[in-house]
C-alpha positions as CSV (number, residue, x, y, z in Angstrom):
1,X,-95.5,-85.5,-92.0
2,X,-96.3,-89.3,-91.7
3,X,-97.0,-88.3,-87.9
4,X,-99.9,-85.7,-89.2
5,X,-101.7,-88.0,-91.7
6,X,-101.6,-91.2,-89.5
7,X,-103.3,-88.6,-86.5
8,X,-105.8,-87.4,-89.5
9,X,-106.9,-90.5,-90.1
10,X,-107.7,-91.6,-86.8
11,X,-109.6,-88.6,-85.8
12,X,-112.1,-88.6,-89.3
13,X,-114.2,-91.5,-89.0
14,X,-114.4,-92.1,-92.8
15,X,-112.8,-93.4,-95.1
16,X,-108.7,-93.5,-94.2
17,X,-106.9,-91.5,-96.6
18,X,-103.0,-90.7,-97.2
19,X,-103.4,-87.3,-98.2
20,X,-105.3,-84.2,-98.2
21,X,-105.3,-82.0,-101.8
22,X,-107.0,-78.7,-102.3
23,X,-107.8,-78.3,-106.0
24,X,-109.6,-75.2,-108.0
25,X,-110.6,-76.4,-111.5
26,X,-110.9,-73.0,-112.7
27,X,-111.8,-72.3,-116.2
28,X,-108.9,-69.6,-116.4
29,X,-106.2,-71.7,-114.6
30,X,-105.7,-74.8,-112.1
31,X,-104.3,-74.7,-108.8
32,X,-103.3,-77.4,-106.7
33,X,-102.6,-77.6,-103.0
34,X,-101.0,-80.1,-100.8
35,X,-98.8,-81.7,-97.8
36,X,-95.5,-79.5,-97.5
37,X,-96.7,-76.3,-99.0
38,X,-96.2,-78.1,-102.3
39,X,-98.4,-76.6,-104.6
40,X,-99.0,-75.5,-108.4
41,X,-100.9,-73.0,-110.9
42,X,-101.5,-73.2,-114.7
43,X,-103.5,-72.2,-117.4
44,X,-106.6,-74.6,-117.6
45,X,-105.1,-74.9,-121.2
46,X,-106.0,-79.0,-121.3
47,X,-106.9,-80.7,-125.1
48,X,-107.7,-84.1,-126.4
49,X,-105.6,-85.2,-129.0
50,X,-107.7,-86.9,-131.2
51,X,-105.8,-86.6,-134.9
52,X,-102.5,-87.8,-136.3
53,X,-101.3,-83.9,-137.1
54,X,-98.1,-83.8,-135.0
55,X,-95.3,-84.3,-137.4
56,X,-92.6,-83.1,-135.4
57,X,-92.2,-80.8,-132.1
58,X,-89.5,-78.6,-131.6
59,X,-90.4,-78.2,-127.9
60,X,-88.7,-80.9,-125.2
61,X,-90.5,-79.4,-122.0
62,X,-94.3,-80.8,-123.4
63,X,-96.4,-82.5,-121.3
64,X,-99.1,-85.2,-121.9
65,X,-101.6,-87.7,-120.3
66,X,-103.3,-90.8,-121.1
67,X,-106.4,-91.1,-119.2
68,X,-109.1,-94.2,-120.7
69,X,-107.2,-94.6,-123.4
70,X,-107.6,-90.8,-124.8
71,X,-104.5,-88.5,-125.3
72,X,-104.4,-84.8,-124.0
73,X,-101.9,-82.3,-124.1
74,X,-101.4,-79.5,-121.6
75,X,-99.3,-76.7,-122.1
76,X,-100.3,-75.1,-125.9
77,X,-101.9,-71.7,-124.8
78,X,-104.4,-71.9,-127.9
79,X,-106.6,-74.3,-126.0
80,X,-109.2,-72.9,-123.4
81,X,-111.0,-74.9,-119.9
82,X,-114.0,-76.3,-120.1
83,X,-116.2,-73.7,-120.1
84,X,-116.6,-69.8,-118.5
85,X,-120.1,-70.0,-117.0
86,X,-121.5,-73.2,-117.5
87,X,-123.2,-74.7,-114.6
88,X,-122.9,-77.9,-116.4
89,X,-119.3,-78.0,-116.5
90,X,-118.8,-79.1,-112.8
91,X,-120.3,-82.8,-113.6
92,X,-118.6,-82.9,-116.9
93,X,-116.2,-85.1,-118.4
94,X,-114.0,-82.6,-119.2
95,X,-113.8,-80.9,-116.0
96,X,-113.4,-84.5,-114.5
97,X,-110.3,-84.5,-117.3
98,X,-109.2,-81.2,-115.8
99,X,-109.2,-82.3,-112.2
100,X,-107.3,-85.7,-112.7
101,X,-104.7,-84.4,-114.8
102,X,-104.0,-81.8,-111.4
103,X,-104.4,-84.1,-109.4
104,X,-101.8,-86.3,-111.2
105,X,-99.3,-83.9,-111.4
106,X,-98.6,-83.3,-108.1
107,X,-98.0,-87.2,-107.2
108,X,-95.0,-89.4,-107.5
109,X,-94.7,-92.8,-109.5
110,X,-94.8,-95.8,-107.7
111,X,-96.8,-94.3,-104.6
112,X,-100.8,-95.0,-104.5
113,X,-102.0,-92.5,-102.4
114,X,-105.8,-92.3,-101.2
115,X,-107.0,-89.0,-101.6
116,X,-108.9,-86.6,-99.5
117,X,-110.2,-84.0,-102.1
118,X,-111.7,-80.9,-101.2
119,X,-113.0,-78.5,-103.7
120,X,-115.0,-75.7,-104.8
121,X,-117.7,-74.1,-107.1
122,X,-119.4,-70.7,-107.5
123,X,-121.7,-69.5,-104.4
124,X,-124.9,-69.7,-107.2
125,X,-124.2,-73.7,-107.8
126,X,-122.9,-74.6,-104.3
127,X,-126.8,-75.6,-102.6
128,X,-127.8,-77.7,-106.2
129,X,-127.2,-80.9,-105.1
130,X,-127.4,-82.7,-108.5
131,X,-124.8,-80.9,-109.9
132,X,-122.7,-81.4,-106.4
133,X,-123.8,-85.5,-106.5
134,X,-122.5,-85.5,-110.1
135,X,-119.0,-83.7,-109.7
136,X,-118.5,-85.9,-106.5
137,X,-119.6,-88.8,-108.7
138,X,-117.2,-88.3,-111.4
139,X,-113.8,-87.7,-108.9
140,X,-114.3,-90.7,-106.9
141,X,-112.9,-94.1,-107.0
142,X,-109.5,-95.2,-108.7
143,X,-107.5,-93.6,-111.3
144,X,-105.1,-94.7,-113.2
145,X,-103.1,-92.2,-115.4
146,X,-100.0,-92.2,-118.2
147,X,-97.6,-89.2,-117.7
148,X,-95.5,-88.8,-120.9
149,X,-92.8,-86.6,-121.8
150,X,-90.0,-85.7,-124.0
151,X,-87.8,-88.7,-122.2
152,X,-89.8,-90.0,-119.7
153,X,-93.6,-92.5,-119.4
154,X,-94.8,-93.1,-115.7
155,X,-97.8,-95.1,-114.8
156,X,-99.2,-93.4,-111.9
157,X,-102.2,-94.9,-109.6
158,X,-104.0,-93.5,-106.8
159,X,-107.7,-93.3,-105.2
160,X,-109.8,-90.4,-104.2
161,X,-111.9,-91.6,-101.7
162,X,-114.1,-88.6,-100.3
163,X,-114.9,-85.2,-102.5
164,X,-115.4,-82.4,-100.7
165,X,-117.6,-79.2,-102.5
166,X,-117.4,-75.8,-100.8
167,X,-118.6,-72.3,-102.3
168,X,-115.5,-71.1,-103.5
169,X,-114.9,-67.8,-100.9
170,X,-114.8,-70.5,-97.9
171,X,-111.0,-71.1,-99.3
172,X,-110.3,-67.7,-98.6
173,X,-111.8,-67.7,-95.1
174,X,-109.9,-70.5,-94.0
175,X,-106.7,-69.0,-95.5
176,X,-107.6,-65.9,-94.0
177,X,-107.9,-67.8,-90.2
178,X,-105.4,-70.1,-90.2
179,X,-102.7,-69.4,-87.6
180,X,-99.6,-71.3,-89.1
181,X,-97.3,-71.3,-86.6
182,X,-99.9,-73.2,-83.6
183,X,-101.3,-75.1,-87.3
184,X,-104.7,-73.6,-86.0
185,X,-107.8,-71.4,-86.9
186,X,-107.7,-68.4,-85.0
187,X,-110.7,-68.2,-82.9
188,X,-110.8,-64.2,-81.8
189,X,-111.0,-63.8,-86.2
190,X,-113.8,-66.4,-86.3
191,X,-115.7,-65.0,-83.9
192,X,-116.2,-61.6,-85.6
193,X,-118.2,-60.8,-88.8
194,X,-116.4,-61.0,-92.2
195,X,-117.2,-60.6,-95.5
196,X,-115.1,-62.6,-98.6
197,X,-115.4,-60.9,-102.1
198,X,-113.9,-63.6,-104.2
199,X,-113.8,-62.1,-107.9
200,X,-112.6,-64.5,-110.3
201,X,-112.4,-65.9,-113.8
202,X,-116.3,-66.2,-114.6
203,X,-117.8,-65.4,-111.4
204,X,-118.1,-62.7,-108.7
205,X,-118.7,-64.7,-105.3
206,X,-119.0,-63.4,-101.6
207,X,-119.4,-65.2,-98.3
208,X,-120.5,-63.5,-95.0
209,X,-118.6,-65.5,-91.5
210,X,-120.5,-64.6,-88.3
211,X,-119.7,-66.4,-85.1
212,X,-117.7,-68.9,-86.5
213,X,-120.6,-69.9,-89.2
214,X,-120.7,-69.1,-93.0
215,X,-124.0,-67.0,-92.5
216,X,-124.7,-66.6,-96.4
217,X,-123.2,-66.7,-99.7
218,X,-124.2,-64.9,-102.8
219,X,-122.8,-64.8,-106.7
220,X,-122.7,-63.3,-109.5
221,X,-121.8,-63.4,-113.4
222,X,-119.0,-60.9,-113.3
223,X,-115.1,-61.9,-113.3
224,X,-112.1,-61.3,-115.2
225,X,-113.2,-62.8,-118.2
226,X,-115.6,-59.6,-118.6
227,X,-112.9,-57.4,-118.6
228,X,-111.0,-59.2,-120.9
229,X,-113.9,-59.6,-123.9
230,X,-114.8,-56.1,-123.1
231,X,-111.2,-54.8,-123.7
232,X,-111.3,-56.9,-126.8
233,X,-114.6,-55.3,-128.1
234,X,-112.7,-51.8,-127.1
235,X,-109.3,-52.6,-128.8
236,X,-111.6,-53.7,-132.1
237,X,-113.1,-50.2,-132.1
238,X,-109.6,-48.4,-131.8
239,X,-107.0,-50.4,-133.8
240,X,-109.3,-52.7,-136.3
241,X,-106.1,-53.5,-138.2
242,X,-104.6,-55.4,-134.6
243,X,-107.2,-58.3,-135.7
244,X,-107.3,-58.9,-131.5
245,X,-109.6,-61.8,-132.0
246,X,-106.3,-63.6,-133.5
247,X,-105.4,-64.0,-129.5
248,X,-108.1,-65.9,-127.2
249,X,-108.9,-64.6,-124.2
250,X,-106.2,-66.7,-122.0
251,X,-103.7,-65.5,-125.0
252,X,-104.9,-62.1,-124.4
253,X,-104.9,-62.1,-120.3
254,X,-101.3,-63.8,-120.7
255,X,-99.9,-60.7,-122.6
256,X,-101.7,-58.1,-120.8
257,X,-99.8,-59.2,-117.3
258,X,-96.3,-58.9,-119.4
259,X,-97.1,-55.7,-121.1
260,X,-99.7,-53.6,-122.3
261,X,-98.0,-53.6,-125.3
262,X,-99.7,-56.6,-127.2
263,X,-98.7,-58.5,-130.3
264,X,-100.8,-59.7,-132.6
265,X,-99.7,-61.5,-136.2
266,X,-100.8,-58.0,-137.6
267,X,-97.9,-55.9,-135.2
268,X,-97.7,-54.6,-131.7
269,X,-100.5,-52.0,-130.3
270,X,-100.1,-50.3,-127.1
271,X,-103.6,-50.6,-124.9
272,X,-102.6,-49.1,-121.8
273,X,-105.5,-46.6,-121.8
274,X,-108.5,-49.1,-122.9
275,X,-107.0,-51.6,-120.5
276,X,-107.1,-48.6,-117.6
277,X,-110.3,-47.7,-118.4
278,X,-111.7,-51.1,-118.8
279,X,-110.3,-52.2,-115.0
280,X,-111.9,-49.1,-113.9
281,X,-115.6,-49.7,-115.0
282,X,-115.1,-53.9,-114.4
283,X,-114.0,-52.6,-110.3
284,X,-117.3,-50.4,-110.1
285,X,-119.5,-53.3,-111.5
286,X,-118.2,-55.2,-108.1
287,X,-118.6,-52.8,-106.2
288,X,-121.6,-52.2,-107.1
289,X,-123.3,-55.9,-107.0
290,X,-121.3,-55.9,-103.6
291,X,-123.1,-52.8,-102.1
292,X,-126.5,-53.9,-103.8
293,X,-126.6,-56.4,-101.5
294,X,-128.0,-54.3,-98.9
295,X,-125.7,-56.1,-96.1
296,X,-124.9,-54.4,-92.6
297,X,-121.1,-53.4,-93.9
298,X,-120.9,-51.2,-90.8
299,X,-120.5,-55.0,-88.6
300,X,-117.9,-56.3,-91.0
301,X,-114.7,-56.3,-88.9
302,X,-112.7,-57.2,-92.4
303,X,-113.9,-56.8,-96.3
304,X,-111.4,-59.7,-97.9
305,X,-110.9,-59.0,-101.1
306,X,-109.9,-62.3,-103.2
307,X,-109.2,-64.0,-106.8
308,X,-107.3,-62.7,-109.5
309,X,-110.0,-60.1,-109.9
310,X,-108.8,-58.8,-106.9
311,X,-105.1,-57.9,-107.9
312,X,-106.2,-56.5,-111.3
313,X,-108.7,-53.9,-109.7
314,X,-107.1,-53.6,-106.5
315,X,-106.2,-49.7,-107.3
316,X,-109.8,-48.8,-108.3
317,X,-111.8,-51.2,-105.3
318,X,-109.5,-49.6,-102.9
319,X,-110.7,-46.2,-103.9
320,X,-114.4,-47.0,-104.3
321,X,-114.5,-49.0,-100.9
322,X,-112.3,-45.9,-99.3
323,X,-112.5,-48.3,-96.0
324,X,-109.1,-49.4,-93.6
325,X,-111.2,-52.7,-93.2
326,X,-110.5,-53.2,-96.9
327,X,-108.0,-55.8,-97.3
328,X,-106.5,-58.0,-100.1
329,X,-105.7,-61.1,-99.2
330,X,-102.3,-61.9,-99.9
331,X,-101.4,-64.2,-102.7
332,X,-104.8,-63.8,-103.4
333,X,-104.8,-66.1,-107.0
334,X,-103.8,-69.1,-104.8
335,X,-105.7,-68.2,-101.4
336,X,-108.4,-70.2,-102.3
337,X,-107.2,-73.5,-103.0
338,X,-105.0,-73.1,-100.1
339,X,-107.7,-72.9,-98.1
340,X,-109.7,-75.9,-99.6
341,X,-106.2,-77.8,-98.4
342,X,-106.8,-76.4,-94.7
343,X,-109.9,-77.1,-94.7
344,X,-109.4,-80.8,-95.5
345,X,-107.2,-80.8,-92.4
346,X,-110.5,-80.0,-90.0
């Protein structure tokens, strides 16, 4: 692996880095991607602790960060990200917070690595360069970080020294070319016309390839979180006594991927139908911003469909699109940042 960074470096005529780190600071859940396949996913579930509460914890598997002097705590499912559909939140300290903290838990103690970051943000934000200055702003320079748990405190140091933004589909494209075993993009894919449908958290976001070249990219307010307060508003109507609004929506998307058999302090309710229903009517608003579009879809050699969006609809888009060019992209929560990784690589 030395062998790869050391030819990396001398082939990018920027700044020399050590390694190259995909990251998706999604509202929902943060994923991480990096040398060696190593890679992680959690719920965006990040808090300052800013009170003296804490008596005692019967957990031993907590985790927690110093960062400037502040304290936050990641792990307690109560919390929630920085913020659903806030174009503000990309230049934010908290999403800065969010990043760092991912970032930090994928490196060692006692290594200083220089970082290559490559990242990215709804299709609708992607083109506003203050928000893209700001974010890149915020990430770079040196870091220097407290990992604390149960039985162990590590100082860990590193620098990021270039921030890359891309519209969030383009992970997905480069996932979707990359030839692992020549470590290449396949060129006969690139060549023809594809279209990304990247349906996540807080956002619906596409991205046409042509020729090799990201031709267009377009977004919308629809994702997974829509589904998830419209089920809530549903389950209210048909079992007032479940009190749903006890569970937050990350609580509420948690339980619904274990069972749709959810607990609430107030018993257990079985939500199978609204949640059916509810999938249904979320997968025909895609399909319908997709096809509103007016695009050429009888040029698109593949229709990639993407995000976590993707694997919770995937029954009903399948039968709406009713097209063999239909395809979900495999591990389609992570394809993204994986493909933010690649593209660091090129």
């Amino acid at each position: 692996m030395k062998e790869k960074k050391v030819q990396a470096e001398q082939k990018y005529p920027g700044k020399a880095f050590t390694r190259v780190m995909g990251i998706d600071v999604a509202n929902s859940t943060i994923k991480v991607w990096t040398d060696n396949n190593e890679n992680t996913a959690y719920r965006n579930t990040i808090k300052e602790i800013k009170d003296a509460g804490l008596v005692y914890s019967f957990k031993t598997d907590y985790q927690m960060y110093v960062y400037n002097q502040e304290v936050y705590e990641v792990g307690d499912i109560s919390a929630m990200g920085s913020g659903g559909r806030n174009r503000n939140r990309y230049d934010s300290n908290a999403f800065k917070i969010e990043a760092i903290i991912g970032i930090t838990s994928m490196l060692k103690p006692g290594t200083r690595e220089r970082i290559r970051l490559v990242t990215g943000v709804p299709s609708t934000i992607s083109k506003n360069a203050n928000i893209i200055d700001g974010l890149k702003a915020s990430l770079l320079g040196e870091h220097k970080i407290k990992s604390v748990k149960w039985d162990q405190v590590d100082d860990i140091e590193f620098e990021i020294v270039e921030v890359i933004v891309v519209p969030q589909p383009l992970g997905t494209l480069y996932n979707f070319v990359y030839q692992p075993e020549t470590k290449d993009l396949n060129q006969k894919i690139l060549a023809r016309r594809s279209l990304v449908v990247d349906i996540g958290w807080g956002t619906l976001d596409l991205a046409v390839l042509e020729s090799g070249r990201v031709r267009g990219t377009f977004g919308f307010d629809i994702g997974v979180s829509d589904y998830i307060s419209d089920l809530q508003e549903e389950i209210n109507n048909k079992f007032p006594e479940a009190s749903i609004n006890a569970l937050n929506p990350h609580q509420l998307d948690i339980a619904l991927l274990e069972s749709y058999v959810v607990e609430t302090p107030f018993g257990s309710f079985d939500v199978e139908k609204l949640a059916e229903k509810e999938k249904e009517l979320q997968a025909k608003r895609v399909y319908d911003a997709v096809m509103g579009l007016g695009l050429e879809f009888n040029k698109f050699f593949y229709i990639i469909l993407t995000g976590g969006g993707a694997l919770q609809y995937e029954k009903y888009l399948k039968q709406l699109f009713n097209d063999p060019r239909v395809v979900i992209q495999k591990d389609a929560v992570m394809a993204n940042v994986k493909g933010f990784y690649l593209l660091g690589q090129f």
